[in-house]
PDB file with SEQRES, HELIX, SHEET and CRYST1 records, atoms N, CA, C and O in Angstrom:
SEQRES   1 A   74  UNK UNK UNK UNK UNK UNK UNK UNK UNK UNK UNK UNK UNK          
SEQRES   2 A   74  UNK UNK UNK UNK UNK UNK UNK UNK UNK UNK UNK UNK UNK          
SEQRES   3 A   74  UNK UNK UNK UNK UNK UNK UNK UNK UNK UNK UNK UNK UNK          
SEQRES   4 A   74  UNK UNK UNK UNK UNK UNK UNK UNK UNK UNK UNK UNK UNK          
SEQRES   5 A   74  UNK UNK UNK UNK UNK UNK UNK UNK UNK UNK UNK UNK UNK          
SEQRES   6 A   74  UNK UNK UNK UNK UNK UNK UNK UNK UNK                          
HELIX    1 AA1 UNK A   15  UNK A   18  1                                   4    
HELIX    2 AA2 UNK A   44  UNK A   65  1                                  22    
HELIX    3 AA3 UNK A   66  UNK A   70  3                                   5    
HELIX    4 AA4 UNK A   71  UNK A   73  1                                   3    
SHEET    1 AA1 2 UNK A   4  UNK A   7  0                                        
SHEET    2 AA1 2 UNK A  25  UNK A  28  1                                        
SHEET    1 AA2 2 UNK A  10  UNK A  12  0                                        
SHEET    2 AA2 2 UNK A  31  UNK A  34  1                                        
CRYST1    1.000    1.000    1.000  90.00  90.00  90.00 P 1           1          
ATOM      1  N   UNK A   1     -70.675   3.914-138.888  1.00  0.00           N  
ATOM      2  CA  UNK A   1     -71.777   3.492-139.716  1.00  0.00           C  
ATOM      3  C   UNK A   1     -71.464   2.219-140.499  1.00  0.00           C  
ATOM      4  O   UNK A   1     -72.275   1.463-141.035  1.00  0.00           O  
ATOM      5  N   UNK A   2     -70.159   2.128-140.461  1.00  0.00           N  
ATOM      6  CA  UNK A   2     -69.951   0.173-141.450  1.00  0.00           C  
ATOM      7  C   UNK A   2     -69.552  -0.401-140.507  1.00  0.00           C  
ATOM      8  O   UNK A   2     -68.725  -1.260-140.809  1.00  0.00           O  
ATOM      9  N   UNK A   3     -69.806  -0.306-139.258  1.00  0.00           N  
ATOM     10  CA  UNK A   3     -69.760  -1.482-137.950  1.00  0.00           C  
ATOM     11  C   UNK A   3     -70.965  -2.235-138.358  1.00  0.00           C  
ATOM     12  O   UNK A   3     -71.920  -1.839-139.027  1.00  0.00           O  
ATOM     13  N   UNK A   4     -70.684  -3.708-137.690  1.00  0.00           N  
ATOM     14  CA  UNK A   4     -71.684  -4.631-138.321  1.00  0.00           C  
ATOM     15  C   UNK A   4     -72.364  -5.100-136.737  1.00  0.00           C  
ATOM     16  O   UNK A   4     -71.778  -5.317-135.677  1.00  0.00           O  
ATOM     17  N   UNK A   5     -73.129  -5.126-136.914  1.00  0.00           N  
ATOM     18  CA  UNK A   5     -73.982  -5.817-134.777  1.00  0.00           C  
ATOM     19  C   UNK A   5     -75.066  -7.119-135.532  1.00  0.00           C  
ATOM     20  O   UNK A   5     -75.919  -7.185-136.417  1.00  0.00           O  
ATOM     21  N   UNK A   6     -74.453  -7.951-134.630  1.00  0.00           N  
ATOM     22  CA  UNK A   6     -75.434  -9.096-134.638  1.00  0.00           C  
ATOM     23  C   UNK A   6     -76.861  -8.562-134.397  1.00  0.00           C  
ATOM     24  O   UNK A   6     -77.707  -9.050-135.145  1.00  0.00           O  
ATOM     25  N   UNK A   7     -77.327  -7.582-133.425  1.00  0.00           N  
ATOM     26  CA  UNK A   7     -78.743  -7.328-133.052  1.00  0.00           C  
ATOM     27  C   UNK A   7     -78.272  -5.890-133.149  1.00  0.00           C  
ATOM     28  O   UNK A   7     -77.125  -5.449-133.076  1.00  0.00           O  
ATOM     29  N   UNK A   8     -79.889  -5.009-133.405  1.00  0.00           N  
ATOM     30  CA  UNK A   8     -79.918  -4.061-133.028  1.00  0.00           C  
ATOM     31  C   UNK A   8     -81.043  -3.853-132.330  1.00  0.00           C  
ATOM     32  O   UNK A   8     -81.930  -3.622-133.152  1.00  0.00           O  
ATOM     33  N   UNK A   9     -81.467  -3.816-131.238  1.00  0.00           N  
ATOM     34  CA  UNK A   9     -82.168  -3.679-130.182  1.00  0.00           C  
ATOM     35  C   UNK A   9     -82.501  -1.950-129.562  1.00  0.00           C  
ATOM     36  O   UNK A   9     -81.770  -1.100-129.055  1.00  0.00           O  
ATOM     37  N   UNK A  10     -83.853  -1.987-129.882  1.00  0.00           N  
ATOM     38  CA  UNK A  10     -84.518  -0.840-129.398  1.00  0.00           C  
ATOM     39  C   UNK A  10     -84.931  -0.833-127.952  1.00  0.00           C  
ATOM     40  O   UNK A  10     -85.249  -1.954-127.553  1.00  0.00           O  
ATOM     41  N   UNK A  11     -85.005   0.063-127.121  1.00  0.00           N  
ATOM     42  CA  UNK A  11     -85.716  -0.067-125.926  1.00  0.00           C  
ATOM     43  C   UNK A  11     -86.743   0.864-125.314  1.00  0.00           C  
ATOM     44  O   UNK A  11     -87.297   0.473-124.286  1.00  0.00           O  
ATOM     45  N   UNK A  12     -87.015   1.856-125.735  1.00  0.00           N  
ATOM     46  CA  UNK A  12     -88.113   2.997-125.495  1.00  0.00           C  
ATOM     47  C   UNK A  12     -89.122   2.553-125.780  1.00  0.00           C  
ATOM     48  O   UNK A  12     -88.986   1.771-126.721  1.00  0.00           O  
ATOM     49  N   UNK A  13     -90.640   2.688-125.271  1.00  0.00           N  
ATOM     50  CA  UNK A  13     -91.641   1.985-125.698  1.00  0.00           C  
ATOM     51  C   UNK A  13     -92.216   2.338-127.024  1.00  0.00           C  
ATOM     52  O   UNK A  13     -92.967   1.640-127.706  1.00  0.00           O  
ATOM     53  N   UNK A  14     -91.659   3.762-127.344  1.00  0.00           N  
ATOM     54  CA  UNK A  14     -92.099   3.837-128.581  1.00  0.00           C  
ATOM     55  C   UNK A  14     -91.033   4.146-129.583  1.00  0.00           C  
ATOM     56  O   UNK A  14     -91.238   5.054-130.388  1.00  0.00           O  
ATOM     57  N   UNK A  15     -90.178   3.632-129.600  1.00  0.00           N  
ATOM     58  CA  UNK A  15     -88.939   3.163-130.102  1.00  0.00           C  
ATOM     59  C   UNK A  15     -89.314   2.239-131.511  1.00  0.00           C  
ATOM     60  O   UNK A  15     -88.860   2.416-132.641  1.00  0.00           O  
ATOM     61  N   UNK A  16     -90.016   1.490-131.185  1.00  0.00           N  
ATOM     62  CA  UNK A  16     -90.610   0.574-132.337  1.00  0.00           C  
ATOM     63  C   UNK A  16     -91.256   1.280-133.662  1.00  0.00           C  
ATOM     64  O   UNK A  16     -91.329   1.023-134.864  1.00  0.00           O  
ATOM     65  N   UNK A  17     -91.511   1.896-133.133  1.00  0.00           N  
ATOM     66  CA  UNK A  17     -92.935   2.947-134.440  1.00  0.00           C  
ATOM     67  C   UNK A  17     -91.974   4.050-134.783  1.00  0.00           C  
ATOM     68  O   UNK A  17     -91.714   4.099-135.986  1.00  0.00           O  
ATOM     69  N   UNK A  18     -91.235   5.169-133.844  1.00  0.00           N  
ATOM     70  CA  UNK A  18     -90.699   6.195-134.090  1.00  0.00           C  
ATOM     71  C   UNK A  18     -88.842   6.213-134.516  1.00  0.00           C  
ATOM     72  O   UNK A  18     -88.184   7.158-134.951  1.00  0.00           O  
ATOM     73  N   UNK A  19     -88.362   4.700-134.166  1.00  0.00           N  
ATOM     74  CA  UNK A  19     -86.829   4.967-134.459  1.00  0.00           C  
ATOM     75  C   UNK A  19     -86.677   3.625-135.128  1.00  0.00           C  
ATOM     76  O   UNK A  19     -86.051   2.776-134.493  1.00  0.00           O  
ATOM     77  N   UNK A  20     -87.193   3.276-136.415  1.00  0.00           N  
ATOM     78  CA  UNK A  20     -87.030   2.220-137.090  1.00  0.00           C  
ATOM     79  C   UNK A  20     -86.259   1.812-137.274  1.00  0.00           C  
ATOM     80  O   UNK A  20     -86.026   0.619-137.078  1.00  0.00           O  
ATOM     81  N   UNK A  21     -85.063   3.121-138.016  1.00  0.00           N  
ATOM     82  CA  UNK A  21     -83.882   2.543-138.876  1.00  0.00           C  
ATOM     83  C   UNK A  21     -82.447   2.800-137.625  1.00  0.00           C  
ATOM     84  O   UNK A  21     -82.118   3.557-136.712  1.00  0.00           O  
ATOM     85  N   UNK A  22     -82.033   1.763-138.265  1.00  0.00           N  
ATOM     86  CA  UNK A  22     -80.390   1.272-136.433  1.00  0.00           C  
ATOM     87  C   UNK A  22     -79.471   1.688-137.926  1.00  0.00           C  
ATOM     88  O   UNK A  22     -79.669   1.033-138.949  1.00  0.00           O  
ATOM     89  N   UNK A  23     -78.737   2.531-137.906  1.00  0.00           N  
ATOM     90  CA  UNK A  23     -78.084   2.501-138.742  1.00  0.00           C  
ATOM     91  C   UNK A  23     -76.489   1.534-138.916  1.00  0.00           C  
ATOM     92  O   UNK A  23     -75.857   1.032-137.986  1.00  0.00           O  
ATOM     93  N   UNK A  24     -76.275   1.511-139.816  1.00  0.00           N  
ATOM     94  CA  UNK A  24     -75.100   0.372-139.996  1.00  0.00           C  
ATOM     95  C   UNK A  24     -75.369  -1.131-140.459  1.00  0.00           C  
ATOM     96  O   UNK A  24     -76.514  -1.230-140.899  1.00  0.00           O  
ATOM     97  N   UNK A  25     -74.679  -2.296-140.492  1.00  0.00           N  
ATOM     98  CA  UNK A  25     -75.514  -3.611-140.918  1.00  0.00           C  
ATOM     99  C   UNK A  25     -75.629  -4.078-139.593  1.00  0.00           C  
ATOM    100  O   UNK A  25     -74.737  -4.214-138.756  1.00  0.00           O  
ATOM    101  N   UNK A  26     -77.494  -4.433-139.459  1.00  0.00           N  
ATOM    102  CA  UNK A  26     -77.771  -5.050-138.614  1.00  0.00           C  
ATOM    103  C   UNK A  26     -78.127  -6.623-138.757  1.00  0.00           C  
ATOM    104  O   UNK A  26     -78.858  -6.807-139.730  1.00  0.00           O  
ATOM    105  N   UNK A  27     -77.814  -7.779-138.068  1.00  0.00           N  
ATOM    106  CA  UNK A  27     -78.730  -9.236-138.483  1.00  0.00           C  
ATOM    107  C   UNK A  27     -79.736  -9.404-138.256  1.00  0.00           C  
ATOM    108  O   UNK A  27     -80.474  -9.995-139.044  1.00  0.00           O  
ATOM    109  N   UNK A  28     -80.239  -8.835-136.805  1.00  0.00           N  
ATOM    110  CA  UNK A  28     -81.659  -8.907-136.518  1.00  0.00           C  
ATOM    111  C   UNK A  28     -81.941  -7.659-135.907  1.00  0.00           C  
ATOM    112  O   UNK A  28     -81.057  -6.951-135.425  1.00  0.00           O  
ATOM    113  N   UNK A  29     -83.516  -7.281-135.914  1.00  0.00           N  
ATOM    114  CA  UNK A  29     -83.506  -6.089-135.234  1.00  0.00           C  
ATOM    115  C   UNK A  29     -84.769  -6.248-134.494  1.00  0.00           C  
ATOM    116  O   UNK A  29     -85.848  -6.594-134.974  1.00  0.00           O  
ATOM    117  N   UNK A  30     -84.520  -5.969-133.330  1.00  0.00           N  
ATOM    118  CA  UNK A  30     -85.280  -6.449-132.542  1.00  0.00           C  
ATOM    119  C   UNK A  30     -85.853  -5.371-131.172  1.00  0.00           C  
ATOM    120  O   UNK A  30     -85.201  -4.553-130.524  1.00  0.00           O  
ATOM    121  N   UNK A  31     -87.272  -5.747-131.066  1.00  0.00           N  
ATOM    122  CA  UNK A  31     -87.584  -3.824-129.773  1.00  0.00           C  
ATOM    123  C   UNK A  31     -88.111  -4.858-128.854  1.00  0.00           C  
ATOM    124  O   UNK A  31     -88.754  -5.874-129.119  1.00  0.00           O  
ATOM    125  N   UNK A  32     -87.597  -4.260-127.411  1.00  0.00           N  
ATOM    126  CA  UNK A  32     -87.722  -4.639-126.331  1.00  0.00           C  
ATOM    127  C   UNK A  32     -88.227  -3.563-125.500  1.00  0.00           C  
ATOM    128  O   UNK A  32     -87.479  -3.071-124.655  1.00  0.00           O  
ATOM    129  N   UNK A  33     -89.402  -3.149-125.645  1.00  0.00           N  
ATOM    130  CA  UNK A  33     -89.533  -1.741-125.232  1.00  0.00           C  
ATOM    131  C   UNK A  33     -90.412  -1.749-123.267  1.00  0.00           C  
ATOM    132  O   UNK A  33     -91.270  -2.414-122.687  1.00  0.00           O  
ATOM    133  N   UNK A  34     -89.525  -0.609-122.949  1.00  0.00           N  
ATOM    134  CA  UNK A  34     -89.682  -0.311-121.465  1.00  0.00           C  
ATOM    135  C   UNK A  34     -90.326   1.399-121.460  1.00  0.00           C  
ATOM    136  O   UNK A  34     -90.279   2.086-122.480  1.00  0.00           O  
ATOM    137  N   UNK A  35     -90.690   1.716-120.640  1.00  0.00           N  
ATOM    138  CA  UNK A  35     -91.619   2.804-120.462  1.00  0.00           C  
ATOM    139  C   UNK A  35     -90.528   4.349-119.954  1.00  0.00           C  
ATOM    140  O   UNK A  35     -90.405   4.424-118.732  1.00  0.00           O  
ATOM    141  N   UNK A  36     -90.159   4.920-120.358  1.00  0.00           N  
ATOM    142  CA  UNK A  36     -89.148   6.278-120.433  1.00  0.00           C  
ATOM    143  C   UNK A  36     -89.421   6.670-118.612  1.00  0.00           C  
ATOM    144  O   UNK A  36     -90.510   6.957-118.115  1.00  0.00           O  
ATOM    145  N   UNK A  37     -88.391   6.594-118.049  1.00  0.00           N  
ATOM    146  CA  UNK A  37     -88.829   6.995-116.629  1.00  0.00           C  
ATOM    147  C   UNK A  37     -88.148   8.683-116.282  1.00  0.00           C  
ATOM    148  O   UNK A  37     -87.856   9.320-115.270  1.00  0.00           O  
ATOM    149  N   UNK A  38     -88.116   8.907-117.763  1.00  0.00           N  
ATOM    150  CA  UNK A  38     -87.815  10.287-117.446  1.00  0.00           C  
ATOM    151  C   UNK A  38     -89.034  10.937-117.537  1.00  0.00           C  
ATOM    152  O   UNK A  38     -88.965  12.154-117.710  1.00  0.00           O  
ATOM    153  N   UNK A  39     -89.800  10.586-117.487  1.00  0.00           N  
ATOM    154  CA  UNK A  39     -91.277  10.972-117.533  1.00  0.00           C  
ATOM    155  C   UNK A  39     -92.071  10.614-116.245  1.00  0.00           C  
ATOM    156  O   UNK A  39     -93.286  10.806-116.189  1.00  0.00           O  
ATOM    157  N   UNK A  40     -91.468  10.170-115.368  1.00  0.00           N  
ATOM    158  CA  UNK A  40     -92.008   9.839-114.005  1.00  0.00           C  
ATOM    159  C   UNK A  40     -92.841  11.163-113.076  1.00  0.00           C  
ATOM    160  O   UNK A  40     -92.663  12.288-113.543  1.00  0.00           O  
ATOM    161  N   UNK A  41     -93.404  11.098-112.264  1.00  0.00           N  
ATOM    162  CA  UNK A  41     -93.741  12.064-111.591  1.00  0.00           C  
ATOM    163  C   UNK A  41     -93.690  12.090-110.775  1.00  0.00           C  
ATOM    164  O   UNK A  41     -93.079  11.043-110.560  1.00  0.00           O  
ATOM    165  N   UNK A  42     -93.968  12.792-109.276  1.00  0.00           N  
ATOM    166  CA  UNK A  42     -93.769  12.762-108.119  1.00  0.00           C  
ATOM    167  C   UNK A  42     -92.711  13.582-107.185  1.00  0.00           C  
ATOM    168  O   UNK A  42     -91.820  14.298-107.642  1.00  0.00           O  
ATOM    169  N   UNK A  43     -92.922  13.392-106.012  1.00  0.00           N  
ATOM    170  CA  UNK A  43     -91.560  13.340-105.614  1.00  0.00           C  
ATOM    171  C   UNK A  43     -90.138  12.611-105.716  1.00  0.00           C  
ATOM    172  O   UNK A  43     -90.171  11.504-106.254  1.00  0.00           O  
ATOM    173  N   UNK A  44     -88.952  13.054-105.295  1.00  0.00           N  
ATOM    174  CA  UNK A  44     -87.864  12.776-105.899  1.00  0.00           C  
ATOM    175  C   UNK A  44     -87.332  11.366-105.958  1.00  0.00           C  
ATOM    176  O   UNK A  44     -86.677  10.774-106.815  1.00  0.00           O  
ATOM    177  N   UNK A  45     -87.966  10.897-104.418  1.00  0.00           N  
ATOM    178  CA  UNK A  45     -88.208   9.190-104.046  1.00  0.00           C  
ATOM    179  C   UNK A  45     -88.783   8.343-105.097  1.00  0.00           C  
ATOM    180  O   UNK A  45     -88.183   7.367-105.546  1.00  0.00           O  
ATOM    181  N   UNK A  46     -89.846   8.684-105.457  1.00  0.00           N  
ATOM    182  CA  UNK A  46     -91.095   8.183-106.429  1.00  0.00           C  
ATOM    183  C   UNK A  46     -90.235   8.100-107.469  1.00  0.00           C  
ATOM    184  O   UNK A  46     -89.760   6.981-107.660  1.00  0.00           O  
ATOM    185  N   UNK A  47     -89.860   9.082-108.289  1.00  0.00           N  
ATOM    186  CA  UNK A  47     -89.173   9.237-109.415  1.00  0.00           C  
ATOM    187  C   UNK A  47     -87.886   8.448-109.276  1.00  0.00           C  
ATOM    188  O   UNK A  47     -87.682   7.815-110.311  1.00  0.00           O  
ATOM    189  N   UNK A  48     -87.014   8.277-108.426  1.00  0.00           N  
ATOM    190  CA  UNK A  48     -85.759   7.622-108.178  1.00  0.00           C  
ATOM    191  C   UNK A  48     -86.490   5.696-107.976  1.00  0.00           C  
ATOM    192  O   UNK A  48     -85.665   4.802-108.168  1.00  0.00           O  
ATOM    193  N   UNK A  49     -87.518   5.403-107.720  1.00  0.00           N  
ATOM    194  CA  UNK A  49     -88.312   4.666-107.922  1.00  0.00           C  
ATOM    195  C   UNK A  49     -88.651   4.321-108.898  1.00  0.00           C  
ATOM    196  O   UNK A  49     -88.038   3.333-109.304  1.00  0.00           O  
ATOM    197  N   UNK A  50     -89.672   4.830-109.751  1.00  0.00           N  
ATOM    198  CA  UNK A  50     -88.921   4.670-111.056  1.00  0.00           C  
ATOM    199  C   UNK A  50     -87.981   4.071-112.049  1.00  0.00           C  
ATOM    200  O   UNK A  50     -87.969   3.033-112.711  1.00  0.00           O  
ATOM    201  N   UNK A  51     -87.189   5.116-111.910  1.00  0.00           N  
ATOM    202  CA  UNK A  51     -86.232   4.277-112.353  1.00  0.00           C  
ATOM    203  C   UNK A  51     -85.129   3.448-112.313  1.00  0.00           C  
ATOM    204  O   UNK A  51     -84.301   3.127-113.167  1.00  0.00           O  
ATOM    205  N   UNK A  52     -85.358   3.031-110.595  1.00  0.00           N  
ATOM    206  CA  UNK A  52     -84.766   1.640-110.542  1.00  0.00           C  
ATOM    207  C   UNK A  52     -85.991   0.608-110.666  1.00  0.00           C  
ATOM    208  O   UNK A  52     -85.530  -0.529-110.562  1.00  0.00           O  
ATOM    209  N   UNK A  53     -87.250   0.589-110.833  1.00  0.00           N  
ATOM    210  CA  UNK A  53     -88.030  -0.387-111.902  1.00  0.00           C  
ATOM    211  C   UNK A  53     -87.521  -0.737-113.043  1.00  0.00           C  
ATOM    212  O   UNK A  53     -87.246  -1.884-113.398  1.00  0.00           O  
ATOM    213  N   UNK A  54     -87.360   0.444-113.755  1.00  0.00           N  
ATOM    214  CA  UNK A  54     -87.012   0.422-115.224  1.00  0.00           C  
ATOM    215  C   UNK A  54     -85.976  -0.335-115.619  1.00  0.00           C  
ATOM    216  O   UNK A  54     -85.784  -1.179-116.495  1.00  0.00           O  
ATOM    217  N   UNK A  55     -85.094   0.382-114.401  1.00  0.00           N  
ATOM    218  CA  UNK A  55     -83.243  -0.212-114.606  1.00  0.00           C  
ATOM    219  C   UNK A  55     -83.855  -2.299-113.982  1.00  0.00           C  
ATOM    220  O   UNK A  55     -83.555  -3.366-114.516  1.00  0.00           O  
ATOM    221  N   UNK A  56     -84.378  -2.138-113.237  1.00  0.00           N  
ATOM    222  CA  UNK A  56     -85.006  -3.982-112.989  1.00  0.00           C  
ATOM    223  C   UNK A  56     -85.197  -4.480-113.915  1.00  0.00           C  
ATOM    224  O   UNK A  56     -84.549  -5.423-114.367  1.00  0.00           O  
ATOM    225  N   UNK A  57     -86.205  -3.912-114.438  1.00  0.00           N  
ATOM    226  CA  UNK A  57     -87.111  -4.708-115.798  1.00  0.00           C  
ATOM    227  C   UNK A  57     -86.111  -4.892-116.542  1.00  0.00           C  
ATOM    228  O   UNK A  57     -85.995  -6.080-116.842  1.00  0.00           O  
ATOM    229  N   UNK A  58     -84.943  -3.900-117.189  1.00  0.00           N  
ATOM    230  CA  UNK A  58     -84.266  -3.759-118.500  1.00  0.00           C  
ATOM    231  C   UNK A  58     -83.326  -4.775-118.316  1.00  0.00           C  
ATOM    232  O   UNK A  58     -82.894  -5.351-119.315  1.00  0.00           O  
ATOM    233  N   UNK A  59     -82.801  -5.199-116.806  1.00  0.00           N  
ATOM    234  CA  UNK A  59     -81.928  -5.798-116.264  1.00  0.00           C  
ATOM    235  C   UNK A  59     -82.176  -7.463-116.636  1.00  0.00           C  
ATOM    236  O   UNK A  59     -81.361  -8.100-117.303  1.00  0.00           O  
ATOM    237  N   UNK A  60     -83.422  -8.039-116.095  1.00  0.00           N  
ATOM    238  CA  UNK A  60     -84.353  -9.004-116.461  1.00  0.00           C  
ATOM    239  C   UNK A  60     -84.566  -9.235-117.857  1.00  0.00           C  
ATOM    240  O   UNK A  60     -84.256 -10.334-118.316  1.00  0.00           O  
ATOM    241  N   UNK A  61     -84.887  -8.652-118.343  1.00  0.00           N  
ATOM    242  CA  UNK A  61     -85.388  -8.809-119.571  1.00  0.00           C  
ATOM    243  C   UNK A  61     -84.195  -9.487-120.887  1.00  0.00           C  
ATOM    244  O   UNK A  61     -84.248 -10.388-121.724  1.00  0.00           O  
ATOM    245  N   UNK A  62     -83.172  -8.448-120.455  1.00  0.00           N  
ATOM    246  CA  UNK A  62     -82.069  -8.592-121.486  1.00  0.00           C  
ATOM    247  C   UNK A  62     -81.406  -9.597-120.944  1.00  0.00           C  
ATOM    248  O   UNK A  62     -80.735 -10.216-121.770  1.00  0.00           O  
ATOM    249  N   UNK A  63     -81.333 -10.091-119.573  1.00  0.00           N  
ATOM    250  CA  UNK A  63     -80.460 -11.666-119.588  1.00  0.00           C  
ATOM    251  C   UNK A  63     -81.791 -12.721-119.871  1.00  0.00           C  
ATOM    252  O   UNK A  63     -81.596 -13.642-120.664  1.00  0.00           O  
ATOM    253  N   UNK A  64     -82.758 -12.627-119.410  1.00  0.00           N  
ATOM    254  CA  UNK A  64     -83.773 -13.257-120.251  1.00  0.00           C  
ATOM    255  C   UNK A  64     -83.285 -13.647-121.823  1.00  0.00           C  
ATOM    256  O   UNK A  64     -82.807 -14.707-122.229  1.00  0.00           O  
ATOM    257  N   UNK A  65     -83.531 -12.618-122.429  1.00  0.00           N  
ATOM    258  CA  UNK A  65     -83.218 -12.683-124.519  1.00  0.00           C  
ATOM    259  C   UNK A  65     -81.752 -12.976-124.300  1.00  0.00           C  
ATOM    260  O   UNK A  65     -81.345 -13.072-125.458  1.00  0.00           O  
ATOM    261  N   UNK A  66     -80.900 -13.139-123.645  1.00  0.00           N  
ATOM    262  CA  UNK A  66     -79.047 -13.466-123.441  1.00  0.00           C  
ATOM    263  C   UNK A  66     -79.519 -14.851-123.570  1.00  0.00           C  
ATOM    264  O   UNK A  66     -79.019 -15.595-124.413  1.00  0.00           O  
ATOM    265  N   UNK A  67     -80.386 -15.209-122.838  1.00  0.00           N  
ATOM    266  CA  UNK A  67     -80.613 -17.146-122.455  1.00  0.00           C  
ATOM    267  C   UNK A  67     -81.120 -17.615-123.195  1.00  0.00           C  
ATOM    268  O   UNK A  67     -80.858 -18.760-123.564  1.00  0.00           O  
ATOM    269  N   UNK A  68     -82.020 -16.899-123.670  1.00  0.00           N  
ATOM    270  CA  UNK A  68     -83.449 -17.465-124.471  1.00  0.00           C  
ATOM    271  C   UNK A  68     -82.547 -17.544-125.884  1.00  0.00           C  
ATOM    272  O   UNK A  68     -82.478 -18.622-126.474  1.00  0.00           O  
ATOM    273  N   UNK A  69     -81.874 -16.382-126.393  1.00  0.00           N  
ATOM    274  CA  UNK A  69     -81.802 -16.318-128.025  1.00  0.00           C  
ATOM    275  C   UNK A  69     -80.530 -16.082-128.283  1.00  0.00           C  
ATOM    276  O   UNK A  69     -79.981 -16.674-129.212  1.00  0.00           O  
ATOM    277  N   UNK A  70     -79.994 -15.358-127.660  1.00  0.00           N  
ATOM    278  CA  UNK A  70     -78.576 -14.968-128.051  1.00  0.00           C  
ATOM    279  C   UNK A  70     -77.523 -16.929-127.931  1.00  0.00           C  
ATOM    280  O   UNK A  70     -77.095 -17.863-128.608  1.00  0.00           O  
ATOM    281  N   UNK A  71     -77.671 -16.379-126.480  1.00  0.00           N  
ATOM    282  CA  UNK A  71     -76.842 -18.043-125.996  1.00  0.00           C  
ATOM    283  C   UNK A  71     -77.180 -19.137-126.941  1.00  0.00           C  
ATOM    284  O   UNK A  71     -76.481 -20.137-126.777  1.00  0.00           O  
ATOM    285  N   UNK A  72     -78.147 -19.222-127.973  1.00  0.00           N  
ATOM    286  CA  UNK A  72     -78.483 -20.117-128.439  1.00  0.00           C  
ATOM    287  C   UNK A  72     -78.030 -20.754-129.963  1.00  0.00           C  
ATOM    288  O   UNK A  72     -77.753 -21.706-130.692  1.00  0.00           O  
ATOM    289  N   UNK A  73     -78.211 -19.417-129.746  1.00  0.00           N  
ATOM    290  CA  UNK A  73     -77.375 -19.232-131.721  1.00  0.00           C  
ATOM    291  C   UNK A  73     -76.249 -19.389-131.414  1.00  0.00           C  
ATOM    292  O   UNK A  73     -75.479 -19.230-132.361  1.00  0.00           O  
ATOM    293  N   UNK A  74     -75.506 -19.791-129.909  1.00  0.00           N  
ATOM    294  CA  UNK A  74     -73.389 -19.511-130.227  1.00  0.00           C  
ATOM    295  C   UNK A  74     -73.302 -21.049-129.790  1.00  0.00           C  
ATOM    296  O   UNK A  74     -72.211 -21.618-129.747  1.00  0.00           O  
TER     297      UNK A  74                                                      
END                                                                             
């Protein structure tokens, strides 16, 4: 809890509204929210589908904000 993180980054879509506080000192705090694919439906394909979307998007996204913001500030 006295670890210090440059970001604290949320990722559940409703992560933003329901898990506000990142405990410890954060500098920025920031939600990047993706859709819970443990909630998928289907068959086992579909669902394993899923969540290699999810695992895509999250993949994308976060070297995206690496380029865009992080890399920028160092």
């Amino acid at each position: 809890m006295s670890q210090s993180f440059d970001y604290g980054i949320t990722v559940r879509d409703d992560a933003g509204q329901n898990c506000p506080h990142i405990a410890g000192k954060v500098g920025k705090r920031v939600h990047i929210g993706f859709p819970d694919p443990a909630e998928a439906t289907g068959a086992d394909d579909e669902k394993i589908a899923v969540f290699r979307a999810v695992c895509d998007a999250i993949r994308a996204r976060f070297t995206g904000f690496d380029q865009s913001t992080i890399r920028k500030g160092l």
